[in-house]
ZAMARGU-4260 file (C-alpha; in steps of 0.2 Angstrom, whole numbers, plus 5000, padded with zeros to 4 digits):
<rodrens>
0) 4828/5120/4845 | 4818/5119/4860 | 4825/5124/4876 | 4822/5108/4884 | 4832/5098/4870
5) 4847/5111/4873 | 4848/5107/4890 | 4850/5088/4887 | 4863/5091/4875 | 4872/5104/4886
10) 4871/5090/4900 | 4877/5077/4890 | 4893/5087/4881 | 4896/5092/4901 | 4895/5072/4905
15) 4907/5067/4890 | 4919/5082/4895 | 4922/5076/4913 | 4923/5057/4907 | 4936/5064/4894
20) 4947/5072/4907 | 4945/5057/4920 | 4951/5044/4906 | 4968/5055/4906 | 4972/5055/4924
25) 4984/5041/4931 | 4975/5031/4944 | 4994/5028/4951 | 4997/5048/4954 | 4980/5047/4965
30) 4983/5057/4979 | 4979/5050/4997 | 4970/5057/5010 | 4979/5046/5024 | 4999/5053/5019
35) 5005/5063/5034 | 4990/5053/5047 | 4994/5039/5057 | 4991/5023/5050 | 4975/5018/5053
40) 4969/5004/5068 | 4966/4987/5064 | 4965/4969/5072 | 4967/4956/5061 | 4971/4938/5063
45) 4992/4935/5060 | 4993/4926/5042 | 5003/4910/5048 | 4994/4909/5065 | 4975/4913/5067
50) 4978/4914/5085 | 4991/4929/5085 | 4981/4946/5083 | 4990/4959/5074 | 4986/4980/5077
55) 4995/4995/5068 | 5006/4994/5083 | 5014/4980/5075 | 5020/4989/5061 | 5026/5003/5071
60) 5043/5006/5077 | 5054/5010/5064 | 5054/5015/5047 | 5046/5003/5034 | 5036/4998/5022
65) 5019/4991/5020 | 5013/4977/5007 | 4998/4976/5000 | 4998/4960/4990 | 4988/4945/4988
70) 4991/4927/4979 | 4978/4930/4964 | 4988/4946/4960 | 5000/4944/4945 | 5009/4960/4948
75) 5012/4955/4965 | 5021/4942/4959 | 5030/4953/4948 | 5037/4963/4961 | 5040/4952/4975
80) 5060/4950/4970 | 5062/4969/4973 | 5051/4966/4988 | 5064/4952/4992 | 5080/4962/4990
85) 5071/4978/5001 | 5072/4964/5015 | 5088/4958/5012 | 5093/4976/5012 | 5089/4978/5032
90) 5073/4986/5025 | 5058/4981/5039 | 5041/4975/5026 | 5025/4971/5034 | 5010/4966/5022
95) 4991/4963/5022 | 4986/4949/5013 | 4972/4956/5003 | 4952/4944/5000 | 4964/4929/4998
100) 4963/4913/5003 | 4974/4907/5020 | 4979/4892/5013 | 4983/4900/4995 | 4994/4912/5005
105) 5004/4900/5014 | 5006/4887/5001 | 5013/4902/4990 | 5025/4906/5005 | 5032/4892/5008
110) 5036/4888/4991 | 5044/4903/4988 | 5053/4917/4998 | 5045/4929/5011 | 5051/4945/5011
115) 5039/4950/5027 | 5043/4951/5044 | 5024/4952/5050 | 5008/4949/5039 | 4989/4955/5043
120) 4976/4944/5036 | 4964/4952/5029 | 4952/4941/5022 | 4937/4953/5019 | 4946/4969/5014
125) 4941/4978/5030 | 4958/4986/5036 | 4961/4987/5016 | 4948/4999/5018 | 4952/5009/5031
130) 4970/5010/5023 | 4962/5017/5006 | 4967/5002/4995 | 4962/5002/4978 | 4972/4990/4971
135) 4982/4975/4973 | 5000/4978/4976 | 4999/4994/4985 | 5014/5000/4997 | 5016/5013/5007
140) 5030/5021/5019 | 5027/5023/5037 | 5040/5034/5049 | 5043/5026/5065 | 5030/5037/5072
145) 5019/5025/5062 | 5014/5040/5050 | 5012/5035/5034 | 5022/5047/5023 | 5020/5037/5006
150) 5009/5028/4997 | 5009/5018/4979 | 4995/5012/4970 | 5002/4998/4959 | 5019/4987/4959
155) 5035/4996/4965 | 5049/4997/4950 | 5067/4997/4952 | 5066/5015/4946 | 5053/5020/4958
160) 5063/5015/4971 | 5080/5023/4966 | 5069/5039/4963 | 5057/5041/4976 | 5056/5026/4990
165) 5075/5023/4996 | 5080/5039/4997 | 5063/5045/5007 | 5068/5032/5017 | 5085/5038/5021
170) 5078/5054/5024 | 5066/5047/5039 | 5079/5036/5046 | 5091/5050/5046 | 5077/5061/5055
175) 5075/5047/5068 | 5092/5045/5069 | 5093/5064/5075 | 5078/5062/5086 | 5085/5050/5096
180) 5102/5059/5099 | 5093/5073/5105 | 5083/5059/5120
</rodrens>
């Protein structure tokens, strides 16, 4: 075989390897660059009033969660009941509303529950950005430091939260809780 037709193939076998390997790794488990950072800045217009501008600071304060979601998204829809029992929980959720349409959002609010006490609107995907969204519904866990100390990729299950979220929640406010006996 000639040298140069060795080559291709070698490249091509190393191609086919990597693309192999990728096609077994879970998008969810992606790990993200921003847990244990501060949350990162944004101003964004308030959902249900245009005139309201919203910052990180907004979602900072106390321990809680952060919804990505978005009308068009069907596993949104999926978890939002678990979303809804979070809040009713005392758990504090803020969300982006992720490239959707303003109206959509607030028709689909109005006729249903709203498990969020403040929502960003982000109508371009520009703080989704800065946050490292991949996909619609993301969540993540944010200290009262606003550090974000958890981050899903996908809808949250019930087991999910039993195993992972509520009791890393706990754990924060149970840290905060010590912090501020100590003022």
């Amino acid at each position: 075989m000639k040298p140069r037709l060795i080559l291709l193939l070698l490249g091509v076998s190393a191609l086919l390897g990597l693309l192999f390997m990728g096609l077994g790794l879970n998008s969810r488990d992606l790990p993200s660059p921003l847990v244990g950072k501060p949350a990162p800045p944004f101003m964004l217009e308030a959902l249900e009033n245009a005139e309201v501008i919203l910052t990180e600071r907004d979602f900072i304060g106390e321990v809680a969660l952060v919804n990505v979601w978005a009308t068009w998204c069907g596993t949104c829809r999926s978890e939002k009941p678990l979303l809804m029992e979070l809040a009713r929980g005392g758990i504090p959720i803020h969300a982006f509303n992720y490239r959707d349409e303003r109206d959509s959002a607030l028709r689909y609010l109005n006729v249903s529950d709203n498990p969020y006490r403040t929502i960003a609107y982000d109508p371009k995907g520009d703080a989704g950005i800065d946050w490292g969204v991949y996909a619609t519904p993301e969540t993540y866990v944010l200290d009262a430091e606003g550090v974000i100390r958890y981050k899903r990729i996908g809808p949250l299950t019930r087991q999910l939260l039993l195993d992972e979220v509520l009791p890393l929640i706990e754990t924060l406010r149970a840290g905060e809780a010590r912090r501020m006996a100590q003022s």
